[in-house]
SESE-298873 format. One line per field, with one value per residue (C-alpha): residue number from 1; residue in one letter; z, x, y. Coordinates in steps of 0.05 Angstrom, whole numbers, plus 5000, padded with zeros to 4 digits. Each point is the difference from the previous one (the first is absolute). Example, Ala and Ser with C-alpha at 12.3 -4.5 7.8 and 13.67 -1.06 7.14 Angstrom:
BEGIN
num	[1;2] $
residu	[A;S] $
zz	[5156;4987] $
xx	[5246;5027] $
yy	[4910;5069] $
//
This chain:
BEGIN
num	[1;2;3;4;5;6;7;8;9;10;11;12;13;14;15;16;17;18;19;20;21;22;23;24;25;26;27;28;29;30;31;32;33;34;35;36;37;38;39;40;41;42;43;44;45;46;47;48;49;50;51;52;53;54;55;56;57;58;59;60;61;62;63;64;65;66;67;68;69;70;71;72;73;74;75;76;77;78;79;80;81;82;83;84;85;86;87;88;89;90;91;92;93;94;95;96;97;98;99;100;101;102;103;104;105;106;107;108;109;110;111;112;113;114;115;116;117;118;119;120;121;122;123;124;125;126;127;128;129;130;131;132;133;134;135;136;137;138;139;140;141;142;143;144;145;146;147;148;149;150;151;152;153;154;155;156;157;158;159;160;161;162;163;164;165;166;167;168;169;170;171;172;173;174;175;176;177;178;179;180;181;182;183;184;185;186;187;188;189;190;191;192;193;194;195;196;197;198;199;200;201;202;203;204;205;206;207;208;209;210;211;212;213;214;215;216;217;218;219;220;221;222;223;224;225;226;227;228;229;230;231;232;233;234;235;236;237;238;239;240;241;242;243;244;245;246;247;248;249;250;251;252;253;254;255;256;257;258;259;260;261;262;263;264;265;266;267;268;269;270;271;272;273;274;275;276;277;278;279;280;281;282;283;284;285;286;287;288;289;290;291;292;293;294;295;296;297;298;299;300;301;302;303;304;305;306;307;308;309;310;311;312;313;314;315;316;317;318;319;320;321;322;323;324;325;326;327;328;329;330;331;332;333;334;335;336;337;338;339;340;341;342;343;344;345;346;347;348;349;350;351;352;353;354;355;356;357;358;359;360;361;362;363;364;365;366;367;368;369;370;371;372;373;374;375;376;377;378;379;380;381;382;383;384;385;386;387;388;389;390;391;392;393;394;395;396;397;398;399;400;401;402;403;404;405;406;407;408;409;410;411;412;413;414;415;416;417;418;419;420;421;422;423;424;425;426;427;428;429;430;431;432;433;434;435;436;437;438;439;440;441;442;443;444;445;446;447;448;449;450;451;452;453;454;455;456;457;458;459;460;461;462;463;464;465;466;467;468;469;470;471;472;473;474;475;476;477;478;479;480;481;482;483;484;485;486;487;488;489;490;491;492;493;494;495;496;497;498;499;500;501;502;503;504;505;506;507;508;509;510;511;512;513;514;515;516;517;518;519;520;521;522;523;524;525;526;527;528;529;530;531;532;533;534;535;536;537;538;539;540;541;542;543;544;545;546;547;548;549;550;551;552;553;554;555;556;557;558;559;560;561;562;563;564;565;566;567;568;569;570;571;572;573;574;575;576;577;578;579;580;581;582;583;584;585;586;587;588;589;590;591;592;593;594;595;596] $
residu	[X;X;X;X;X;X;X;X;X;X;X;X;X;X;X;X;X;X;X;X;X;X;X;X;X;X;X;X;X;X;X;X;X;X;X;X;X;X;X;X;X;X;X;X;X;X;X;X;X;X;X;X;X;X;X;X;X;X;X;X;X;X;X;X;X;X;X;X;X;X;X;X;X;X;X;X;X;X;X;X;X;X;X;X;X;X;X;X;X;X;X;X;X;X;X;X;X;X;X;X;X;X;X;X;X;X;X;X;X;X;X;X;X;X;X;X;X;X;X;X;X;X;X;X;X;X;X;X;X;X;X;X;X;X;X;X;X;X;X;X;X;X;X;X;X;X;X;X;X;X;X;X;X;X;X;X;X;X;X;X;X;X;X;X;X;X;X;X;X;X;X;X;X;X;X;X;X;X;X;X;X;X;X;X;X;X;X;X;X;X;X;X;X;X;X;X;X;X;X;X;X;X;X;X;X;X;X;X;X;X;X;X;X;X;X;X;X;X;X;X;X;X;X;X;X;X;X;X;X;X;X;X;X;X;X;X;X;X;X;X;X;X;X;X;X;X;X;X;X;X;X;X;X;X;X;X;X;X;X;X;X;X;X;X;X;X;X;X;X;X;X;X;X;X;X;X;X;X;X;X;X;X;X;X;X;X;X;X;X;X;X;X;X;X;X;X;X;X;X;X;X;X;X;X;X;X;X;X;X;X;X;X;X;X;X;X;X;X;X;X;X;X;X;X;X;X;X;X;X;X;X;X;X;X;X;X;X;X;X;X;X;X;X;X;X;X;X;X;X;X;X;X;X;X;X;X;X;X;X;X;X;X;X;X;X;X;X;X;X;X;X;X;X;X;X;X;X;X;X;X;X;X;X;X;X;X;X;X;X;X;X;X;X;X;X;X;X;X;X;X;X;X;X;X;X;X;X;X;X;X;X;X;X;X;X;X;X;X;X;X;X;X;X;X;X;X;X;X;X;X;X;X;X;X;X;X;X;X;X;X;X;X;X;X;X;X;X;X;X;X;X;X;X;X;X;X;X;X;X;X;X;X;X;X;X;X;X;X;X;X;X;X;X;X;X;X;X;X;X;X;X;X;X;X;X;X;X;X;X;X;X;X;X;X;X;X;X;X;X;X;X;X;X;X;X;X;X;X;X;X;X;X;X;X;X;X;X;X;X;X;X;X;X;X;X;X;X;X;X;X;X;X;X;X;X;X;X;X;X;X;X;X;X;X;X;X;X;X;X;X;X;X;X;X;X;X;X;X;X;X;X;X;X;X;X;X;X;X;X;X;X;X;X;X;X;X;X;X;X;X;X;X;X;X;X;X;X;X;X;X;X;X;X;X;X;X] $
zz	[4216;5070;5012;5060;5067;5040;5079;5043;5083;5015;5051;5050;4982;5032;4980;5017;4969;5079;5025;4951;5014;5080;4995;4948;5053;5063;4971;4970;5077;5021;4953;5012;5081;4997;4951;5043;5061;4964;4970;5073;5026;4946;5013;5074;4991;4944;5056;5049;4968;4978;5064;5023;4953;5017;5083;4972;4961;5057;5047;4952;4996;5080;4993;4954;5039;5053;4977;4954;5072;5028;4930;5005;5076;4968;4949;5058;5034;4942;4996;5062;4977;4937;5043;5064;4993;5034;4940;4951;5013;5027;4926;4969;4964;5059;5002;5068;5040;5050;5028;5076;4962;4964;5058;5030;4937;4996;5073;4985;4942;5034;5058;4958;4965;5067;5020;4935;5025;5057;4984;4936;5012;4937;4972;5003;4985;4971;4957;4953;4958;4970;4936;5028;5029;5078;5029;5063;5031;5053;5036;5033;4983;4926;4964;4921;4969;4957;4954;4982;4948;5011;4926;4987;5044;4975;5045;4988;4923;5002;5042;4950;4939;5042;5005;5065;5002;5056;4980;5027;4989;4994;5065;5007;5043;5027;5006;4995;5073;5025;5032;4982;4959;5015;4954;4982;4955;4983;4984;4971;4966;4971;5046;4967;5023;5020;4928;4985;4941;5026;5020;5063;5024;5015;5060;5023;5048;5012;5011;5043;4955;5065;5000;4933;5017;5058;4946;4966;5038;5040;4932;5001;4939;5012;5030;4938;4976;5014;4967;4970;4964;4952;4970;4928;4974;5028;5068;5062;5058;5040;4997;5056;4967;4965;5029;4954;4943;5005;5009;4935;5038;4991;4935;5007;4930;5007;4927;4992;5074;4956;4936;5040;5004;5070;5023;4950;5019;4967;5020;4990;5002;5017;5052;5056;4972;4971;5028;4993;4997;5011;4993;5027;4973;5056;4977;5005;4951;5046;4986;5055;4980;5041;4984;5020;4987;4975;5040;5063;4965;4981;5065;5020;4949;5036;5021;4944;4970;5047;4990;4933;5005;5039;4964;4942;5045;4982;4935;4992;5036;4969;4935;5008;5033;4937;4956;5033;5002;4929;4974;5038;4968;4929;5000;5031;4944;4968;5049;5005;4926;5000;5056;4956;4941;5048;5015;4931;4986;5053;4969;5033;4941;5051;5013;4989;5018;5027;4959;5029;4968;4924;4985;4961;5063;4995;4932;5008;5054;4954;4942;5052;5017;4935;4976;5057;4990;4935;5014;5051;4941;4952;5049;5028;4938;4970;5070;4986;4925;5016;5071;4941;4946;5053;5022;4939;4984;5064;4988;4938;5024;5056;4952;4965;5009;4988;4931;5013;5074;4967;4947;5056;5042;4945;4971;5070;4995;4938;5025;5070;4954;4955;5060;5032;5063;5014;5056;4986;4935;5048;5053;4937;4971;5056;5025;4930;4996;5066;4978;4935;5043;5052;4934;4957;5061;4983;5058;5053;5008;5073;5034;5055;5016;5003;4932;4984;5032;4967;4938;5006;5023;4949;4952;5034;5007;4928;4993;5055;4962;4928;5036;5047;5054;4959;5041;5067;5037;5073;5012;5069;5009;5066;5012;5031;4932;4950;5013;4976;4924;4959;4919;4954;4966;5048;5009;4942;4963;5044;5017;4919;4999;5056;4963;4932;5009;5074;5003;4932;4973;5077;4982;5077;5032;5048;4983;4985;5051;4997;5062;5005;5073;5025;5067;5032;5018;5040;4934;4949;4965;4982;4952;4979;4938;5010;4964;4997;4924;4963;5030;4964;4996;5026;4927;4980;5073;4989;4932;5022;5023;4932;4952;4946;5031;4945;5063;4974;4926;5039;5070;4998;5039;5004;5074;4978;4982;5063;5031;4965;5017;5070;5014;4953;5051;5061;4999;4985;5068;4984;4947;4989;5023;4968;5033;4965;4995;4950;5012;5063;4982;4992;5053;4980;5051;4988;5046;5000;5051;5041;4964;5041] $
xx	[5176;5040;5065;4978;5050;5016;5008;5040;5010;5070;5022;5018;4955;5039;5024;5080;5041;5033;4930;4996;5073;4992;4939;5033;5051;4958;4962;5067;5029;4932;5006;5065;4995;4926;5032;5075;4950;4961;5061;5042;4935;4990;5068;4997;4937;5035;5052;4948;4970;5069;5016;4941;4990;5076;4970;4938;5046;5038;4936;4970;5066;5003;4922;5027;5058;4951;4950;5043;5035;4920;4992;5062;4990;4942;5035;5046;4943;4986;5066;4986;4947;5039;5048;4971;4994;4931;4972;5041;4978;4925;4981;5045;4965;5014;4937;5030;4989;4944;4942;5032;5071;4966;4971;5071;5031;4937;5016;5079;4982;4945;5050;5058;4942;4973;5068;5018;4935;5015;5055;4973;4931;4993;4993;4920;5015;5047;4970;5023;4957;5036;4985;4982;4936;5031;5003;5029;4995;5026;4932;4989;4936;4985;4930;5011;4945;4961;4975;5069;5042;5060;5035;4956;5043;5041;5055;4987;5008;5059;5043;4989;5016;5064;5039;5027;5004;4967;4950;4953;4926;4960;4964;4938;4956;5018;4943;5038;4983;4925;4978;5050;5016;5055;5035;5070;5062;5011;5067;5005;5049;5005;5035;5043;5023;5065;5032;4971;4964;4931;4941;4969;4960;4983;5029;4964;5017;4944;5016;4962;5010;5017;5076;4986;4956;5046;5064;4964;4945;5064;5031;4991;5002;4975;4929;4970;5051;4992;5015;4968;5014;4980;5012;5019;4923;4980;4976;5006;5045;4995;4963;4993;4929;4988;4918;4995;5032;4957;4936;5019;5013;5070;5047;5064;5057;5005;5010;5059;5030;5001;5035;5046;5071;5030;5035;4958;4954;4946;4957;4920;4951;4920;4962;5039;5058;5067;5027;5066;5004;5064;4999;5047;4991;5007;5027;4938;4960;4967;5012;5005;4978;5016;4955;5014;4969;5028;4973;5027;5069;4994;4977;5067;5029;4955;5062;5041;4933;4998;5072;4982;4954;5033;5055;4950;4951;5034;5014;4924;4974;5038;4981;4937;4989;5025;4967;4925;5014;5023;4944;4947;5025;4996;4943;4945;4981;4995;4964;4952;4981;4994;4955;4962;5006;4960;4952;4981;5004;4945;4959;5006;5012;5000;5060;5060;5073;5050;5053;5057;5071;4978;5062;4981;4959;4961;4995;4965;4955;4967;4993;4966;4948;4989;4981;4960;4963;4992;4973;4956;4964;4989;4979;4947;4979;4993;4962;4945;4995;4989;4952;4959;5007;4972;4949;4971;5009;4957;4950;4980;4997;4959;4951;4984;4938;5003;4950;4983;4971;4959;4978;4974;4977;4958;4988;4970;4956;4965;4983;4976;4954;4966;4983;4966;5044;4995;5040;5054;5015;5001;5043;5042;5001;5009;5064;5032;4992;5042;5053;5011;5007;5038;5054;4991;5013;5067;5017;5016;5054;4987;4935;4968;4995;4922;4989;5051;4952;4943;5035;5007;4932;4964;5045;4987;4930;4994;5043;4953;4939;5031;5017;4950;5008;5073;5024;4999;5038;5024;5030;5026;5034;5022;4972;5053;5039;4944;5028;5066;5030;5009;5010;4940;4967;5061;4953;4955;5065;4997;4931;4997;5051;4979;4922;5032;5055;4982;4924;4968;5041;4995;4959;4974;4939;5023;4980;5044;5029;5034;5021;5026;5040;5040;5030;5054;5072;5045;5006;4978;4930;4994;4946;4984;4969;4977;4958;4988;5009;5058;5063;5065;5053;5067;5037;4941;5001;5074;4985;4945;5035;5046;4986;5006;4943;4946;4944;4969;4972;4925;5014;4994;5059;5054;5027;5065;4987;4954;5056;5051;4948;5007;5078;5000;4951;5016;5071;5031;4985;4929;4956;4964;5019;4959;4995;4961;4980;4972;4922;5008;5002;5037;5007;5043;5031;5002;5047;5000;5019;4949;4979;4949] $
yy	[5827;5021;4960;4956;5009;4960;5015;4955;5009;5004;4935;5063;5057;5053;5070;4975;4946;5003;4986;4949;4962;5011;4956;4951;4989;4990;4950;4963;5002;4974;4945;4981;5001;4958;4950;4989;4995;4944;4962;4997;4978;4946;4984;4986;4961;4960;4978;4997;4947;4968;4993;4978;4941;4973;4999;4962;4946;4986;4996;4948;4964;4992;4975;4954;4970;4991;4966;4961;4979;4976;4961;4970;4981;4966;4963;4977;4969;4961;4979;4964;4967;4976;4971;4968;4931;4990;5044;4969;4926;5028;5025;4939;4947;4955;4943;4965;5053;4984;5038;5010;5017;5051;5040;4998;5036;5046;5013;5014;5036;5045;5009;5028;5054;5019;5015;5046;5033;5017;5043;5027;5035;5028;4928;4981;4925;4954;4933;4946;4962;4938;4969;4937;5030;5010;5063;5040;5069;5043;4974;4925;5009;5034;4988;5020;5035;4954;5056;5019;4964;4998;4988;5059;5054;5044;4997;4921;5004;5057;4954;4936;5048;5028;4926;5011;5069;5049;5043;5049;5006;5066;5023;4951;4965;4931;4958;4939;4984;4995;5051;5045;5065;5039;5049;4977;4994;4933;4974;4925;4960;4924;4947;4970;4918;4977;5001;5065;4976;4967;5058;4978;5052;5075;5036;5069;5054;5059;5066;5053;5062;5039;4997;5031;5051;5015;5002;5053;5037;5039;5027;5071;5035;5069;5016;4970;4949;4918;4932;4943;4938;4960;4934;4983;4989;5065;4979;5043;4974;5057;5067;5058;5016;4932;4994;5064;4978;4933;5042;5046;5063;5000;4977;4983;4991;4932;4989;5053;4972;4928;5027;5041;4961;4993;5069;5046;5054;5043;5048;5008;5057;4984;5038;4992;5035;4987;4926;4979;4917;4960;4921;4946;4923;4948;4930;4960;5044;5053;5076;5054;5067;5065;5069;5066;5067;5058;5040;4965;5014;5066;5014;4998;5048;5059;5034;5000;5033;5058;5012;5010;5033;5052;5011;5017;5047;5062;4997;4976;5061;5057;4963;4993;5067;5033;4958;5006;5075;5010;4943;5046;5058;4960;4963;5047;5033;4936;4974;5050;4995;4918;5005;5059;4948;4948;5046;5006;4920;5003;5038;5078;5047;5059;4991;5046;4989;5052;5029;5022;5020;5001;4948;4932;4974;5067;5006;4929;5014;5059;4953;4950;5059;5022;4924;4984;5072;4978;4927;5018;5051;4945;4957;5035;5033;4916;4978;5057;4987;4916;5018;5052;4947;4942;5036;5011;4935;4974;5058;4975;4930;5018;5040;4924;4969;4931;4991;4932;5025;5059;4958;4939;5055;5033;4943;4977;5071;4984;4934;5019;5055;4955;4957;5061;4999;5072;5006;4952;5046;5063;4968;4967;5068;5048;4954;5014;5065;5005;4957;5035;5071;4967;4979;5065;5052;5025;5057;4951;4944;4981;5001;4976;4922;5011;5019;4942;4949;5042;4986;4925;4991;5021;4960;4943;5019;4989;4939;4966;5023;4966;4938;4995;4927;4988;5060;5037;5043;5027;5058;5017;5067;5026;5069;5030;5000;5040;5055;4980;5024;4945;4998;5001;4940;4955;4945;4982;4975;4942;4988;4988;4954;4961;4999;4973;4969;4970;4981;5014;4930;4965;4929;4986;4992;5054;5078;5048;5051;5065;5034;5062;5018;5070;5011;5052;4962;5057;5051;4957;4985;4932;4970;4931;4966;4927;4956;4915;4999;4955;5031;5005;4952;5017;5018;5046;5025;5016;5047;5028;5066;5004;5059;4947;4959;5039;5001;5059;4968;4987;5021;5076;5030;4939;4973;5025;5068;5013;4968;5053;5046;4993;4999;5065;5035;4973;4976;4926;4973;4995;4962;4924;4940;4935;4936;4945;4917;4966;4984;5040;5077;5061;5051;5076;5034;5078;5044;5070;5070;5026;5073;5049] $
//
């Protein structure tokens, strides 16, 4: 037995080792000047972003201070309230005041609102509601909603929980009044009486969310960047794009901006690119959130980039001008025989590559001929043996007669005999003969569509003569296609099956009907088989084609091997196509070329 060798391309299949290091080399200094170029790129956008995320803390913080200054204003305002006398002893549980004393606090008290009003327009109104049921507002006049309840506001219930403390309400709609619905911030807190122990009542200052929307909507962050907040369950405060985030066509990381601690930042990738967020806490619970894009900030490292790049450009192009000219030099022979090699995958065995210097490439490229010489050989020599082998095999089924059919048919003779119908037995007789010459002739493969529908009408001549009412047939042939080559006995395969198997078992008061159509479509010859019988259902429909199916046991030539028959002729693009229903019919659709 020969020693087997084994053959092995050389990483740099050249005749020189000083071919081989020169390239080695090129592609090291390559290396090294693409990977310094990316890691001092990486670098500066490191600091980039450092830098940039230190600007967007201290932009948050200054949000902060100022609003934190407009809440505390707030709280200062309800400082007044705490301490003004008129309020104090208003909301008191004070029985002896009378009705006409009352109006004159109410007036005092609505005064001294009006007043804070005027010089705050950010505030949309200013109430208390007393515990003793009496209540005032920035308004003489104020009607309270009668739908609304008031123990059952939120900005009602966090103030009682809060003892005395100020706090601020998510953004909502106060409906408190009749008639009205604005969108505010409410801040409330619990008065407290003269001793500082005894609740007495609620006092309430809304606030337009336009000093807020102001505060942040001027922030500029890069051409992308912007702020929002947030309050500690999650709700937004403020949000440049918040009627898309309502609406689902935005989403925003409210839950990370909640977990985040005060000062932290984190970044987040979706498909608007790489954000960078940094959070601030306020002290009354809310959370302000700044974003930025990275692209914005890398934006601004563009000429730091081209300086790089530059310095790089030409030790990149007398790299990479060595390196394409030495890799072209390499890897065409190479080349040349993998695209050879695909060549072959596809199928062309003609094929032949070119052998240059007989070193190990070309010492490859003659074993690649020889083998696909050699393939090529025992291919074709295996395609002729199976084409001989299958046409034998179709041959001999297309030589079968069908016993039970010859027996019914003579059978059918005798009978027709010994009741003395003379020309029944001639006409019985005389279409056998020329069905058993049409099966028997041997010298032809294709002939002419005429002596096809020749063929098939005297076999259903005969079948309509055994079965007499059960069966009839049509058969409607366009001229203009007789003329045309098709195979021999192509047809009667399935006119049989559609006379037992379709009709001969159909229970119905309806007859039975075969119908035989051919037409010319652009270069094709299409046929049809059709008949009302019992149809098919949809798994035997599906096997029907399969070698395995066994069609052929009392059918005569099987639907598969005429099919077989057909795409071995003709080619693969044409054959049958079956479509059938249940109680309905069958109807075969045979395609094949047109053939003068």
């Amino acid at each position: 037995m020969p020693k087997e060798r084994s053959f092995r391309i050389p990483l740099f299949p050249l005749k020189s080792i000083q071919s081989n290091i020169s390239m080695a080399f090129s592609l090291l200094i390559l290396a090294a000047i693409v990977l310094t170029s990316i890691v001092s790129y990486q670098v500066s956008v490191d600091a980039v972003e450092r830098n940039s995320k230190g600007y967007i803390e201290e932009v948050i913080k200054q949000v902060n201070m100022n609003i934190q200054s407009y809440v505390d204003n707030m709280e200062n305002i309800s400082l007044l309230a705490l301490t003004n006398k008129d309020v104090k002893y208003y909301i008191s549980d004070n029985s002896f005041i009378s009705a006409e004393n009352r109006r004159t606090y109410e007036k005092r008290i609505s005064d001294l609102f009006q007043a804070i009003l005027y010089t705050r327009k950010d505030i949309a109104s200013i109430m208390v509601f007393g515990y003793n049921g009496r209540f005032v507002s920035d308004r003489r006049i104020t009607s309270l909603n009668p739908n609304a309840k008031l123990q059952e506001q939120a900005w009602y219930q966090l103030a009682k929980s809060a003892a005395g403390k100020s706090v601020i309400s998510a953004p909502h709609v106060q409906n408190i009044i009749q008639n009205e619905y604005k969108w505010v911030v409410s801040l409330s807190r619990e008065l407290k009486s003269t001793d500082g122990i005894t609740a007495e009542g609620i006092f309430l200052v809304d606030l337009n969310l336009s000093i807020i929307n102001d505060i942040c909507s001027n922030i500029n962050l890069g051409k992308k960047g912007y702020l929002f907040i947030v309050d500690n369950n999650g709700n937004i405060v403020y949000h440049p794009q918040q009627q898309l985030i309502d609406s689902k066509l935005r989403s925003e990381r409210i839950s990370d901006v909640i977990q985040a601690s005060s000062g932290s930042s984190f970044t987040a990738k979706d498909g608007d690119g790489k954000r960078i967020y940094s959070v601030q806490d306020t002290n009354f619970g809310w959370k302000i959130a700044g974003v930025a894009y990275t692209d914005d900030l890398i934006a601004s490292t563009g000429e730091l980039r081209n300086s790089i790049l530059l310095y790089s450009l030409c030790g990149l192009t007398i790299s990479l001008l060595i390196s394409i000219w030495l890799s072209h030099r390499l890897s065409k022979p190479i080349k040349d025989l993998q695209s050879d090699m695909k060549q072959v995958e596809k199928g062309n065995f003609d094929i032949q590559t070119e052998i240059g210097q007989m070193n190990e490439i070309g010492q490859l490229g003659r074993s690649f001929n020889l083998m696909v010489s050699r393939t090529k050989f025992l291919m074709e020599e295996m395609i002729h043996n199976q084409e001989n082998k299958r046409k034998s095999e179709l041959l001999l089924l297309q030589s079968q007669i069908n016993p039970h059919f010859l027996y019914n048919t003579l059978d059918s003779i005798v009978w027709m005999a010994e009741q003395k119908q003379h020309e029944e037995v001639v006409l019985m007789t005389s279409a056998l003969a020329k069905l058993f010459r049409a099966s028997i002739t041997k010298d032809r493969e294709l002939v002419p569509i005429r002596v096809e529908i020749e063929h098939i009408t005297n076999y259903l001549l005969i079948q309509k003569m055994r079965y007499h009412d059960e069966l009839d047939y049509a058969i409607d042939i366009d001229e203009s296609i007789l003329s045309y080559k098709t195979l021999k006995i192509l047809l009667q395969p399935f006119i049989e099956n559609a006379i037992y198997h379709g009709i001969r078992n159909r229970y119905g008061i309806e007859d039975g009907l075969v119908t035989i159509r051919g037409r010319q479509s652009g270069d094709q010859i299409v046929f049809e088989v059709e008949d009302n019988g019992l149809g098919m259902t949809p798994e035997r429909l599906g096997r029907i084609l399969l070698k395995s199916e066994g069609d052929t046991r009392n059918q005569g030539i099987g639907i598969s091997n005429v099919n077989e028959r057909i795409k071995l002729y003709f080619g693969h693009e044409y054959g049958i196509q079956i479509r059938s229903e249940i109680e309905v019919g069958t109807r075969v659709t045979i395609t094949i070329p047109k053939l003068d």
